[in-house]
C-alpha positions in Angstrom: 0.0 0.0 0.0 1.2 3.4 -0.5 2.2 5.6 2.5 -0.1 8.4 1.7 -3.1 5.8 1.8 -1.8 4.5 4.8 -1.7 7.7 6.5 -5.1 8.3 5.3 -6.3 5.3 6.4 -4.7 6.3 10.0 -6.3 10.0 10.4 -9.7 8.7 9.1 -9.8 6.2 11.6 -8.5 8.7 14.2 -11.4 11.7 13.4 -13.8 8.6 13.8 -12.3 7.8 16.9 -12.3 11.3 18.2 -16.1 12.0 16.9 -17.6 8.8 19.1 -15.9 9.9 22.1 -17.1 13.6 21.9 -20.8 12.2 20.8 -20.4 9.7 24.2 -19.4 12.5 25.8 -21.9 14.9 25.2 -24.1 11.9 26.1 -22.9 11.1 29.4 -23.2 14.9 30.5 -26.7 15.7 28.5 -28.1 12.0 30.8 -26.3 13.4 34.1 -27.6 17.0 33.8 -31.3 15.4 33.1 -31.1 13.6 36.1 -29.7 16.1 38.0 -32.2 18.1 36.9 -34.8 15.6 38.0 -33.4 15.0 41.5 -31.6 17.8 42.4 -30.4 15.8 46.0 -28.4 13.5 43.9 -26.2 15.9 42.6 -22.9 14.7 43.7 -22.9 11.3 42.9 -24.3 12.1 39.8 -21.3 14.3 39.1 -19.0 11.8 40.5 -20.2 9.2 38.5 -20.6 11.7 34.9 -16.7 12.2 34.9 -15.9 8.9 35.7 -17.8 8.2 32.7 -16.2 10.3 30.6 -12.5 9.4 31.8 -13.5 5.8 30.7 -14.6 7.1 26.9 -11.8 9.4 27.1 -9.0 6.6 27.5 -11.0 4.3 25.3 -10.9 6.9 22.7 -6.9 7.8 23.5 -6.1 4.0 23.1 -8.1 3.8 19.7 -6.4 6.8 18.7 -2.8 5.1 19.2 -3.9 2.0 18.1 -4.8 4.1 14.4 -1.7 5.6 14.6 0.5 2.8 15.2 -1.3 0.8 12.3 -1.0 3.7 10.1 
């Protein structure tokens, strides 16, 4: 294969990589605010458990991204 096509095979995998986490993202905080909004007594461990939930996505995306990179 040649390099530019493997390169481009790379960064399209990595912008679909980085556009799933920022849609699960948005997901995880758009769920959480509802339910915050819903039970406002729950508010902490709502929080708590919203950016745990996105540090998951975050480093599921990050190793994704490497693994795109590496292969590319």
């Amino acid at each position: 294969m040649l390099p530019l096509a493997e390169f481009s095979t790379a960064a399209l995998g990595a912008g679909i990589t980085i556009i799933g986490a920022g849609i699960g993202i948005g997901m995880v905080f758009f769920s959480g605010l509802q339910s915050i909004a819903r039970q406002p007594e729950l508010q902490a461990k709502l929080q708590t458990q919203m950016i745990i939930g996105a540090a998951f996505i975050e480093g599921a995306a990050l190793f994704a991204l490497v693994i795109c990179l590496m292969k590319g």
